[in-house]
C-alpha positions as CSV (number, residue, x, y, z in Angstrom):
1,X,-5.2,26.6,7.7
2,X,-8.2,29.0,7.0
3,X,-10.2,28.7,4.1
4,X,-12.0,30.1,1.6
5,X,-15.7,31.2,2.6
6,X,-18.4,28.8,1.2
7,X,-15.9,26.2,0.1
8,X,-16.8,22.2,0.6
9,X,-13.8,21.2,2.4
10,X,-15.0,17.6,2.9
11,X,-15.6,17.5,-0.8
12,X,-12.7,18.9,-2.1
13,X,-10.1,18.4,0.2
14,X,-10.9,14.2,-0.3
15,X,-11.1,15.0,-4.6
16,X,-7.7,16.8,-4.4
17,X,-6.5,13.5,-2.6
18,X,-7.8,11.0,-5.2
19,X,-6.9,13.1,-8.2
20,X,-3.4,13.8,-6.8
21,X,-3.1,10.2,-6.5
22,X,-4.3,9.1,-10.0
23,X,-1.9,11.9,-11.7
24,X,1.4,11.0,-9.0
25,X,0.7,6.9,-10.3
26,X,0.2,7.8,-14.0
27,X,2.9,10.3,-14.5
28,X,5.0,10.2,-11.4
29,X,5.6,12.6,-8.4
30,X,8.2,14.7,-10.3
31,X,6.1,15.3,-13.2
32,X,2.8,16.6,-12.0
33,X,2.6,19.7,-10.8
34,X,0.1,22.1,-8.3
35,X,-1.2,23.4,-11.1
36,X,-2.4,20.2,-12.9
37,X,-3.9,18.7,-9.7
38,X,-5.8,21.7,-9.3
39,X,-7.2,21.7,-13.0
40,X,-8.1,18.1,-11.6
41,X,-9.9,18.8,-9.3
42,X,-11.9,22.1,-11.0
43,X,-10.3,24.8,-8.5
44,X,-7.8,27.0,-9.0
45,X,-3.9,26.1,-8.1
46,X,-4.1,29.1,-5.5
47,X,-7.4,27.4,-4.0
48,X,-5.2,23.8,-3.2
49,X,-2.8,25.7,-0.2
50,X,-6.4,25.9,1.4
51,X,-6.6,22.6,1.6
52,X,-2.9,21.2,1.7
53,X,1.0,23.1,2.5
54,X,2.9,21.9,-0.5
55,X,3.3,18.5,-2.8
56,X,5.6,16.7,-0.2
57,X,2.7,16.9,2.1
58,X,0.2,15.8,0.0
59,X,2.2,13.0,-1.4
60,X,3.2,12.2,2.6
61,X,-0.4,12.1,3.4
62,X,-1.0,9.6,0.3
63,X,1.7,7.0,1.5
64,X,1.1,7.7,5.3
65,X,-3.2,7.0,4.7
66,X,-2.0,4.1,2.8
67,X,-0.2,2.3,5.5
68,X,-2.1,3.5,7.9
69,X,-5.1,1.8,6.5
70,X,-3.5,-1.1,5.2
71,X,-2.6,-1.6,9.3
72,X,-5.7,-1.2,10.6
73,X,-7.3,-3.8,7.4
74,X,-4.8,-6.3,9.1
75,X,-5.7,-5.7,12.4
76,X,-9.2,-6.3,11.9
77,X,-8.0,-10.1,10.5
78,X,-8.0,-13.3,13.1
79,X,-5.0,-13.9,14.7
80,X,-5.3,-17.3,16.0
81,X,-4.3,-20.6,14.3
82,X,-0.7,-22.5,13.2
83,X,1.5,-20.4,11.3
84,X,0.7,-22.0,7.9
85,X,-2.8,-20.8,8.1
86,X,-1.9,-17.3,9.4
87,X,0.2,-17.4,6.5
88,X,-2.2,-18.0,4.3
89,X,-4.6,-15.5,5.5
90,X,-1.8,-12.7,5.3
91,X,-0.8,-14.4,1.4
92,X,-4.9,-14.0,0.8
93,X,-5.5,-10.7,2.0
94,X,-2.3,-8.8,0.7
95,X,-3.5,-9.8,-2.9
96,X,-7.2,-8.7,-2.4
97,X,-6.4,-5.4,-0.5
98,X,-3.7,-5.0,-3.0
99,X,-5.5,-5.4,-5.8
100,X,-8.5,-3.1,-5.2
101,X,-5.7,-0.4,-4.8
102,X,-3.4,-0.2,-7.6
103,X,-3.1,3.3,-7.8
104,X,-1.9,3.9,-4.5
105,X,0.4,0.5,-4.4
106,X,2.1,2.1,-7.6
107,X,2.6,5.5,-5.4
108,X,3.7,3.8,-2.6
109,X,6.3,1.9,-3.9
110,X,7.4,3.7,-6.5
111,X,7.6,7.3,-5.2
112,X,9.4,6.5,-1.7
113,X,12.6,8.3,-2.9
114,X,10.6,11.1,-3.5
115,X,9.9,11.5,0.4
116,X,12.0,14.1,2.6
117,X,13.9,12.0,5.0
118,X,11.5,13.1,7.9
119,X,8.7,11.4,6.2
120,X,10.5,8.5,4.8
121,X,11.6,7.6,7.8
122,X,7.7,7.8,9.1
123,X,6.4,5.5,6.0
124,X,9.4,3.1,6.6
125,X,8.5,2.4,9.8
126,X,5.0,2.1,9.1
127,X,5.8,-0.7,6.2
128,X,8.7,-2.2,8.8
129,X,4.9,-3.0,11.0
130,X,3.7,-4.7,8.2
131,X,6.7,-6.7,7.2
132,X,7.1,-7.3,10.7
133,X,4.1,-9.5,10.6
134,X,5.0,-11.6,8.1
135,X,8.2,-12.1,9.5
136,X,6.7,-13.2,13.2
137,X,4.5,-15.6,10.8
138,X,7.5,-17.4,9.3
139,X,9.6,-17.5,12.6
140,X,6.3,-19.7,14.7
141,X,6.4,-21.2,11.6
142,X,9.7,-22.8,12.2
143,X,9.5,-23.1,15.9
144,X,6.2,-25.2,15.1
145,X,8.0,-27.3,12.7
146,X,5.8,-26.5,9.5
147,X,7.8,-23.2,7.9
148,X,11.5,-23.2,7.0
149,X,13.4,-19.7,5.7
150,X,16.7,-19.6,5.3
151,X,16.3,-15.5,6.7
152,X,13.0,-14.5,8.0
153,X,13.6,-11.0,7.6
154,X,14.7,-11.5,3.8
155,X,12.1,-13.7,3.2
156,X,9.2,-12.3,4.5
157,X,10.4,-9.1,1.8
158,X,10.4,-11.4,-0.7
159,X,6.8,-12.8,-0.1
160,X,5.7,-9.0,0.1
161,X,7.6,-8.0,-3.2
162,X,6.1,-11.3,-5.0
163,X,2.4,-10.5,-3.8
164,X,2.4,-6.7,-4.1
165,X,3.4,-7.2,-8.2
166,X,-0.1,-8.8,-8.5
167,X,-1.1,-5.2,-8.6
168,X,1.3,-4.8,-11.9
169,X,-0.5,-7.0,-14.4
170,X,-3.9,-8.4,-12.7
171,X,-6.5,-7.3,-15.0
172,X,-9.9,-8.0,-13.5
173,X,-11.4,-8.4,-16.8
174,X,-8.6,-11.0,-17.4
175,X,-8.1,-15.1,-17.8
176,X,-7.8,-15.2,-13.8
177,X,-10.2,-14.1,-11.0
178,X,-9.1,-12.6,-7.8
179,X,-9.8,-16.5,-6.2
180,X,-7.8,-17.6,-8.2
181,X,-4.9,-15.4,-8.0
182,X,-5.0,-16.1,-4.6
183,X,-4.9,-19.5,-4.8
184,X,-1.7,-19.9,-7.1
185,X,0.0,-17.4,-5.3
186,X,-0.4,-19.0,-2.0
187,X,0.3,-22.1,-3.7
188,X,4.2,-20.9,-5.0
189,X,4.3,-18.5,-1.2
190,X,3.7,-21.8,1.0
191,X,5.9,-23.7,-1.5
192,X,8.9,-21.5,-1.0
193,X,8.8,-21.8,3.0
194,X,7.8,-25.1,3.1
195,X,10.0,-27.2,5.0
């Protein structure tokens, strides 16, 4: 898409992106409109088609990069080891990528039914690679010997739904640091699959 003659598309294009995120997790997808994200941002609402087709894309894009780069975070991780200690580096790392992200955990989660069905199906598939993960974790576990879940599938989304609501109420100027959210919470994860 062309745009506008002296613009700073690798400025602007990134600050529509972050502010559409911050007003999408503060007052939902429904509720915010061009207009706002581009008093945002400083430009006018005309100026955003430069830079982006419509809201569904831009809210796509959001949960897409998010996954995206949530993937390639994990990849980057060791993959070697038991089960037990794979699981605790996927318990460990959910939390602290999690948690330096809450903004676009809250859009990702909460805003999913606001997707078309073309690009739910897209981020679906991209957080069935995640889950996926967790769920090969849990079943070596229990060929090993040292993991036991009733349902692998179910409870590999239960590990992800009990980590990814760190994001609801840590406070880093709270009680707890990150370390130690970490810790407690791979104390009660290892504790539920524990055989």
């Amino acid at each position: 898409m062309a745009r506008t003659a002296g613009s700073h598309s690798d400025i602007t294009g990134p600050r529509v992106m972050e502010a559409a995120l911050r007003l999408f997790a503060r007052h939902g997808f429904a509720a915010v409109s061009m207009r706002q994200i581009a008093a945002e941002v400083g430009v006018q609402a005309g100026a955003l088609y430069n830079y982006i087709p419509d809201k569904q894309s831009l809210l796509f894009d959001l949960m897409r990069g998010h996954m995206e780069a949530l993937l390639a975070a994990r990849a980057e991780r060791p993959k070697g080891g038991s089960a037990l200690a794979r699981l605790e580096d996927f318990t460990r790392f959910h939390i602290r990528y999690h948690l330096a992200r809450p903004d676009a955990v809250f859009v990702s989660y909460m805003e999913l039914r606001s997707l078309s069905p073309e690009n739910f199906a897209v981020v679906e598939g991209l957080r069935r690679q995640y889950e996926d993960e967790l769920e090969s974790i849990l079943r070596a576990g229990e060929a090993e010997g040292s993991l036991s879940a009733a349902d692998p599938r179910i409870a590999a989304m239960a590990v992800i739904a009990m980590l990814t609501g760190v994001t609801t109420w840590y406070r880093a100027a709270g009680r707890l640091t990150v370390d130690q959210v970490e810790g407690i919470y791979w104390d009660m994860v290892r504790k539920s699959v524990s055989v």
